[in-house]
C-alpha positions in Angstrom: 86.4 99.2 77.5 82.8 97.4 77.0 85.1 93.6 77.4 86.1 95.2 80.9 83.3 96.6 82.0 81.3 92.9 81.4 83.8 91.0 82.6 83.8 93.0 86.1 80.2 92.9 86.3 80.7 89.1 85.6 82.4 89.1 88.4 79.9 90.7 90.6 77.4 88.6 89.7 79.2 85.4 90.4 80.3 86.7 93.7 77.1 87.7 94.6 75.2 84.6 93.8 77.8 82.2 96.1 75.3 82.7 99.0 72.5 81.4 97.1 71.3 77.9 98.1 69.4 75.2 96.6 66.6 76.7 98.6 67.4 80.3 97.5 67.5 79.5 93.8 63.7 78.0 93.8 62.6 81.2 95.5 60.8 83.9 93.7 63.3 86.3 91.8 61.7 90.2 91.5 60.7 89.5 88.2 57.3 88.2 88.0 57.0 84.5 87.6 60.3 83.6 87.9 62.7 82.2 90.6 66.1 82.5 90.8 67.2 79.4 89.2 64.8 81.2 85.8 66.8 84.4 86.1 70.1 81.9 86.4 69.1 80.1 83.6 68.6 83.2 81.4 71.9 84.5 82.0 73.3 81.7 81.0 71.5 81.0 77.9 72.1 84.7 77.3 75.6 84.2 77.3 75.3 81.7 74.6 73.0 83.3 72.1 75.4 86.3 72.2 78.4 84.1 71.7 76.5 82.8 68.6 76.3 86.8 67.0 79.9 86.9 67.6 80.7 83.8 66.1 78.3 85.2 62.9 80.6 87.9 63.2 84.3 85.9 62.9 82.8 83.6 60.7 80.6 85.6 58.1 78.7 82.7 58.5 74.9 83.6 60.0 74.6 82.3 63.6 71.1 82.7 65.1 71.2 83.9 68.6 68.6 81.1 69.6 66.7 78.6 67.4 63.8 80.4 68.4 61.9 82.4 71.1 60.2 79.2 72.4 63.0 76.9 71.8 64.9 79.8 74.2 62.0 79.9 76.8 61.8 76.5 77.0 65.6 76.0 77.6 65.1 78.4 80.5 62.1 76.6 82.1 64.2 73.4 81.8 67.5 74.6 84.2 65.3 76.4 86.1 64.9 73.6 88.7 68.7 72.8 89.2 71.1 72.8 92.7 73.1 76.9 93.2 76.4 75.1 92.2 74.8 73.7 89.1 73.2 77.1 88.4 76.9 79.0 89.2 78.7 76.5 87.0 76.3 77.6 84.5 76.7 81.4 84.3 80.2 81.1 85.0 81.2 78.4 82.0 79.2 80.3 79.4 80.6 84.0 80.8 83.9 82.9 80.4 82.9 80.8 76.9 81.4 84.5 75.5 84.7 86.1 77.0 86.7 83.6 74.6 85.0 84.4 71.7 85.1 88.0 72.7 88.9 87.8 72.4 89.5 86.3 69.2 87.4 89.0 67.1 89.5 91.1 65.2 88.7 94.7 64.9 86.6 93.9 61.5 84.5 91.5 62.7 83.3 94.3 65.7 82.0 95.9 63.1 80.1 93.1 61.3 76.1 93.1 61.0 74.2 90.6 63.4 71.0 90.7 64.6 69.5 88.9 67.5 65.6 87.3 67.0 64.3 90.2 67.7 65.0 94.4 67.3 66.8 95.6 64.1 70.8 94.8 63.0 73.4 96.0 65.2 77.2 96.2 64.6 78.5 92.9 67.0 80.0 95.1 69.2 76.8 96.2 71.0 76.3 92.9 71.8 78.1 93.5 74.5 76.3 96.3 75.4 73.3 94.1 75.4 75.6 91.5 78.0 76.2 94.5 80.2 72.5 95.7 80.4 71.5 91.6 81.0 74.2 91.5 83.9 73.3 94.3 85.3 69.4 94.6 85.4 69.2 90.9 86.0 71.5 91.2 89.3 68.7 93.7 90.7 66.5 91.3 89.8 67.8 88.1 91.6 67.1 90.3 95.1 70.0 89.4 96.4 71.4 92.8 98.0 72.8 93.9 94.9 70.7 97.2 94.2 70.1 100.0 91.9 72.1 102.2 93.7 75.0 99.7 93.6 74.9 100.0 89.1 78.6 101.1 88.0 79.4 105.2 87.4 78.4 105.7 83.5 76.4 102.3 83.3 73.2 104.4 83.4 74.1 107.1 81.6 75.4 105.2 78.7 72.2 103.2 78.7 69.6 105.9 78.9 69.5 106.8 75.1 68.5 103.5 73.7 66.1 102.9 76.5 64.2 106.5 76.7 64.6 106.1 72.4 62.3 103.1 72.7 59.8 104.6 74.3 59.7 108.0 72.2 56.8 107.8 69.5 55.4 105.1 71.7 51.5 106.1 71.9 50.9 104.0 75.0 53.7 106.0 76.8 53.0 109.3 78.5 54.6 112.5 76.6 56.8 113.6 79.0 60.2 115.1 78.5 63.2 113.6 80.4 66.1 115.6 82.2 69.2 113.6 83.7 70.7 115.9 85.9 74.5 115.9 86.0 74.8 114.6 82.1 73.1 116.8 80.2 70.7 114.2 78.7 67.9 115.0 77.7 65.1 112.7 76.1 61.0 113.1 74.8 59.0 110.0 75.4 55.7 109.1 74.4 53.7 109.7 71.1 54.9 111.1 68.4 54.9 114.9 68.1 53.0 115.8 71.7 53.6 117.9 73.2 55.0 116.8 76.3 52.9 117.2 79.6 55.4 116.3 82.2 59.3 117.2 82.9 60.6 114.5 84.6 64.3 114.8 85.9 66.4 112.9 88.4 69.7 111.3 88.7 71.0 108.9 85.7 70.7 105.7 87.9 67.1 106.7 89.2 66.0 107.6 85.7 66.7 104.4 84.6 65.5 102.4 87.1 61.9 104.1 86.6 61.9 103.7 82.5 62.7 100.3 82.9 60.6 99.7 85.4 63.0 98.8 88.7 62.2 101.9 90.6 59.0 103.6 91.5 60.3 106.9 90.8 61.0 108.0 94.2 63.9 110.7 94.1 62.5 111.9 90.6 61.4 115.9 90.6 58.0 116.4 88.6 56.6 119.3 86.7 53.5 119.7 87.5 54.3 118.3 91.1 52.7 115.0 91.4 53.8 111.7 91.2 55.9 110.2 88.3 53.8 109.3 85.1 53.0 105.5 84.8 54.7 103.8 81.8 54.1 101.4 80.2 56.2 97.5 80.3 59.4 98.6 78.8 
């Protein structure tokens, strides 16, 4: 199910990006300090530091997912400044390079322990949970027409307990308590043991898109009525 669901969101992306120019990709993206070409970049080099956790995980034989956190940033800053088709060659050849290795994991090696450089170990499999979340957050992102509203049925839902988990026992996050009407969810953020001052609830996609900071929280309802709490970076 997860190989699916990245590879169609795969396919949005590269669909989506045909109508970027050269002039397009050295515009600003709507994350801060980066252009298109950046947010490009990343994917790409995304695409190949998860390829290397599943190649840990065929192999047995420990893969970093990059050299390191600078060698990764700087990678990015260096195909930042390329021409669209070099950019699209780019995300597609190292989608369809992660899809490869994708395929040839047996059901064993899903289960293998791999860590990227940073977070705690993770059965590969979530890795491509991690792809998913990079594909989709990062097509928002480009500002390109592709918009919250637009995320997959379940994408947000399945997404909303590790993201609302890392902000609970955070003691620069509000104590609030978290609804998601139509699921059932239900999540406490902010420090540990408070008791919560806010009940924040709202569709799964809208949820998300406030804790992670692409939505301003309009369509949210708040008790007490006001506007939603500030968090902090996600």
């Amino acid at each position: 199910m997860l190989r699916g669901w990245v590879e169609e969101s795969t396919g949005r992306l590269l669909a989506g990006t045909a109508a970027i120019t050269d002039a397009r990709a050295r515009e600003p993206s709507l994350l801060p300090g980066w252009t298109r070409g950046h947010l490009l970049t990343h994917l790409a080099r995304n695409a190949d530091g998860l390829r290397n956790l599943l190649t840990w995980a065929r192999t047995g034989v420990m893969t970093p997912q990059y050299p390191s956190a600078a060698a990764r940033d700087e990678d990015i800053e260096a195909g930042a400044g390329r021409s669209a088709a070099e950019l699209r060659a780019d995300v597609a050849e190292s989608a369809a390079a992660l899809a490869a290795e994708a395929a040839s994991l047996s059901e064993a090696a899903w289960q293998a322990s791999v860590h990227g450089i940073h977070g705690k170990a993770h059965p590969a499999w979530y890795t491509l949970t991690r792809r998913l979340s990079e594909l989709e957050i990062h097509h928002v992102d480009l500002g390109i027409g592709y918009r919250v509203a637009d995320w997959p049925d379940g994408f947000a839902a399945e997404r909303l307990p590790d993201v609302a988990g890392s902000f609970a026992g955070r003691d620069d996050a509000p104590a609030c308590l978290v609804e998601v009407t139509g699921t059932g969810q239900a999540f406490r953020i902010g420090p540990a043991d408070a008791e919560w001052t806010a009940r924040v609830s709202g569709p799964p996609r809208t949820v998300l898109a406030w804790l992670i900071g692409r939505g301003d929280g309009t369509g949210l309802e708040v008790d007490p009525a006001g506007p939603p709490p500030v968090l902090p970076p996600w």
